[in-house]
C-alpha positions in Angstrom: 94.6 13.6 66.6 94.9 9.8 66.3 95.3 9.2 69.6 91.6 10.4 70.7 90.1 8.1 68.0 92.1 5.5 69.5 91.2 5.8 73.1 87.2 6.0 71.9 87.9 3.0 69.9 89.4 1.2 73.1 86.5 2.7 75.4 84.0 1.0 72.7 86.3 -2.3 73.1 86.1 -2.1 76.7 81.8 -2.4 76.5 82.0 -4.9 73.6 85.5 -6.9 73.3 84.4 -8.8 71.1 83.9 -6.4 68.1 86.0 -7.2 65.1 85.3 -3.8 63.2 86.7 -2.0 66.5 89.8 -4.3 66.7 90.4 -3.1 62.7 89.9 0.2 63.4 92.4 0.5 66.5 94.8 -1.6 64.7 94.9 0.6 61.4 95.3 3.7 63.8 97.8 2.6 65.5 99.8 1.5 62.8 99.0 5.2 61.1 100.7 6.3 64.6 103.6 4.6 64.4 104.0 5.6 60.8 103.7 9.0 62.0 106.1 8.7 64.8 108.6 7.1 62.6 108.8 9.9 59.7 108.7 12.5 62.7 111.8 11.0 64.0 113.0 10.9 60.3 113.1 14.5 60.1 114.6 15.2 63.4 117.5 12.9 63.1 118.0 14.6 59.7 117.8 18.1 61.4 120.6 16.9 64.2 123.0 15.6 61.5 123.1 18.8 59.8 123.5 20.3 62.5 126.5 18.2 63.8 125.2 16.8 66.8 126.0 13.6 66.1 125.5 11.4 69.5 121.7 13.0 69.7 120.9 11.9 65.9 122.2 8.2 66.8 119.7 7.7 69.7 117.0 9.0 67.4 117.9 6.8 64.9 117.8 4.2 67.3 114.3 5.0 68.4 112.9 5.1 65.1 114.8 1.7 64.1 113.1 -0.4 66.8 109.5 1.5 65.7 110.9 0.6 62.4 113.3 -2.4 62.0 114.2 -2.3 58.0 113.7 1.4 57.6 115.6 2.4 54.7 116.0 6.2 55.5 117.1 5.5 59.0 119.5 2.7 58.1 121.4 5.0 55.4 121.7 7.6 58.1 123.0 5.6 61.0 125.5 4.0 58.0 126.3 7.8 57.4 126.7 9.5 61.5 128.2 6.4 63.0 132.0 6.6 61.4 131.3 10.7 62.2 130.5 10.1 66.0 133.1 7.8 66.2 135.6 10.1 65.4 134.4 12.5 66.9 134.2 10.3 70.4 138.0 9.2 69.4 138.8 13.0 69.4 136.7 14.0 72.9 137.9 11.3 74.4 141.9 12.1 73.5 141.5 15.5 75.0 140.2 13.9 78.4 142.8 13.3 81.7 143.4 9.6 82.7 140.9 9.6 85.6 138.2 11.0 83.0 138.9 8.3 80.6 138.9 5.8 83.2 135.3 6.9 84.1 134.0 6.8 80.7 135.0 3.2 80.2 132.9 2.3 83.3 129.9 4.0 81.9 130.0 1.9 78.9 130.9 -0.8 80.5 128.0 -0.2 82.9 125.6 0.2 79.9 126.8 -3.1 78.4 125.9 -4.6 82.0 129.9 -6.1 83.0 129.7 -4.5 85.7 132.6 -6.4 87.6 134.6 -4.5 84.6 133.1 -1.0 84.9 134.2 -1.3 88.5 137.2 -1.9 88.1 137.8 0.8 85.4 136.0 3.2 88.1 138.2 2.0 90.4 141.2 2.9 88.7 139.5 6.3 87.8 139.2 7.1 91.7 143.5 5.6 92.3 144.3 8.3 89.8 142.4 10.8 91.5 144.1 12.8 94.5 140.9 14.8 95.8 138.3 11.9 96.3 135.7 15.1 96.8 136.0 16.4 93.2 132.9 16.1 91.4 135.0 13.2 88.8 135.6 10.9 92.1 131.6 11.6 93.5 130.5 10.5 90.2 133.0 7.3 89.8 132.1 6.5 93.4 128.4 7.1 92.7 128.6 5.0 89.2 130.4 2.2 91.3 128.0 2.1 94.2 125.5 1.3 91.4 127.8 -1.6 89.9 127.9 -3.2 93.6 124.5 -3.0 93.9 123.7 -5.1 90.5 126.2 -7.6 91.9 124.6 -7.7 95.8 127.8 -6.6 97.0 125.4 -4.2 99.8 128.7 -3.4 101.5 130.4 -1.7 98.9 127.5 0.4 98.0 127.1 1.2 101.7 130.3 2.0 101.4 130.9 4.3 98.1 127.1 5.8 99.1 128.5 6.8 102.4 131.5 8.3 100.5 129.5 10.7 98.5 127.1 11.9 101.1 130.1 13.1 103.4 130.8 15.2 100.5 127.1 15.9 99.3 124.4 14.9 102.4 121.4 16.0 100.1 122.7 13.3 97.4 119.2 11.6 96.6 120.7 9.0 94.5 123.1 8.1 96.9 120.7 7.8 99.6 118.0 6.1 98.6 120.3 3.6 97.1 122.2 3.1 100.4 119.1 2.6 101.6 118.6 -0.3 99.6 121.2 -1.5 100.5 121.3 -1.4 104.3 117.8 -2.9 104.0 119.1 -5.7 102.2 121.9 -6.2 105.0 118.9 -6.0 107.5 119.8 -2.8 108.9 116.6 -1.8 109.1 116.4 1.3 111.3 119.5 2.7 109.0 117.4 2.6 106.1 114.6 4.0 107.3 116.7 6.9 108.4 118.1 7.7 104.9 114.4 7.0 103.5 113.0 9.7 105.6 115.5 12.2 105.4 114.5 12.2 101.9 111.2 12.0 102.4 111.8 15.2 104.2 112.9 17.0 101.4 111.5 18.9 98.8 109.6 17.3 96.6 111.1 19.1 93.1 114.4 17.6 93.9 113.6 14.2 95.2 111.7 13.4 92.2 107.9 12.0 91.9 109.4 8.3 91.7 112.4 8.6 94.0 109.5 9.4 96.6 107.2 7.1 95.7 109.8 4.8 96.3 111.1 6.0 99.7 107.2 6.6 100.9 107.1 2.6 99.9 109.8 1.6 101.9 109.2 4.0 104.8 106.0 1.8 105.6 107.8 -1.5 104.9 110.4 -0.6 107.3 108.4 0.8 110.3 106.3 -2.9 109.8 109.8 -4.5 110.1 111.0 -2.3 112.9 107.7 -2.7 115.0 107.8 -6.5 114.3 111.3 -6.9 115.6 110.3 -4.5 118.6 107.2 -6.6 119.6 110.0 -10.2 119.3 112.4 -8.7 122.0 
């Protein structure tokens, strides 16, 4: 209900900047929205710790905490579920193969942005492996491809993309970051081959900004492509 006040508040700013009552108004409402938002998130986290799902509770923790830096509720709680998802992540993680480990230690690495060492822990994921079409090796390779591509190694996620999509062709991840990539390596008529097979597909699985994207670089490309036509 806030929100509508908000936006007619912001409409009036927009015909008189300048209006110091409106700037208190939309300041106070906002800040009655974020109170909001913060006690909401209060309640579910509360509502997923009881109920055990302790990896879910700690991300909405985490959202409230950076609405709400010195919250005291949510700062007791995260004190509370961390040691529990930690042993509970000690416990998964014990049950899991080699290869499955191995994977999991790239993801975080991955989130922490070393990519050079999620690589190589993806790497020694996919060495254990036997069956580099198993849906443990597509993901490594796919997770890796990734890593290369934060580093501008274009060749190596070329070459993990291409990996994946002889196993899964329809792969839109895998495509429309190989196509990146080859456009980075200046093959340009490659990557506006992977951008319109996608563009070809169905919309529901490409994804609104996956085609956004590839409708971007289809026009980029052809300009590129008739440019270097016109030079020969």
């Amino acid at each position: 209900r806030y929100k509508e006040a908000v936006d007619n508040i912001k409409i009036g700013l927009a015909v008189d900047p300048g209006n110091a009552d409106l700037k208190k108004q939309a300041s106070e409402m906002e800040e009655i929205m974020r109170q909001e938002r913060v006690a909401s998130l209060i309640s579910k986290a509360t509502e997923l710790s009881q109920n055990g799902d302790f990896g879910e509770c700690l991300k909405t923790i985490d959202r409230g905490l950076a609405l709400d830096g010195g919250n005291k509720e949510l700062t007791a709680l995260k004190k509370k579920i961390q040691p529990k998802f930690d042993a509970a992540e000690k416990r998964r993680m014990s049950g899991l193969s080699k290869p499955a480990r191995e994977k999991e230690d790239g993801d975080v690495k991955y989130k922490n942005a070393d990519f050079e060492g999620a690589i190589a822990a993806y790497t020694r994921c996919l060495d254990a492996l036997g069956d580099k079409s198993s849906e443990l090796a597509l993901k490594a390779l796919s997770n890796r491809a990734a890593c290369y591509k934060q580093l501008s190694n274009f060749d190596g996620t070329i070459e993990d993309c291409t990996a994946v999509l002889e196993v899964e062709p329809d792969n839109v991840k895998s495509l429309v970051r190989r196509a990146q990539a080859f456009e980075a390596v200046e093959r340009y008529k490659s990557a506006l081959q992977d951008v319109k097979y996608v563009l070809s597909m169905p919309a529901n699985v490409v994804g609104q900004a996956n085609w956004s994207l590839c409708n971007q670089m289809q026009h980029r490309l052809n300009r590129v492509v008739q440019q270097l036509k016109a030079g020969m």
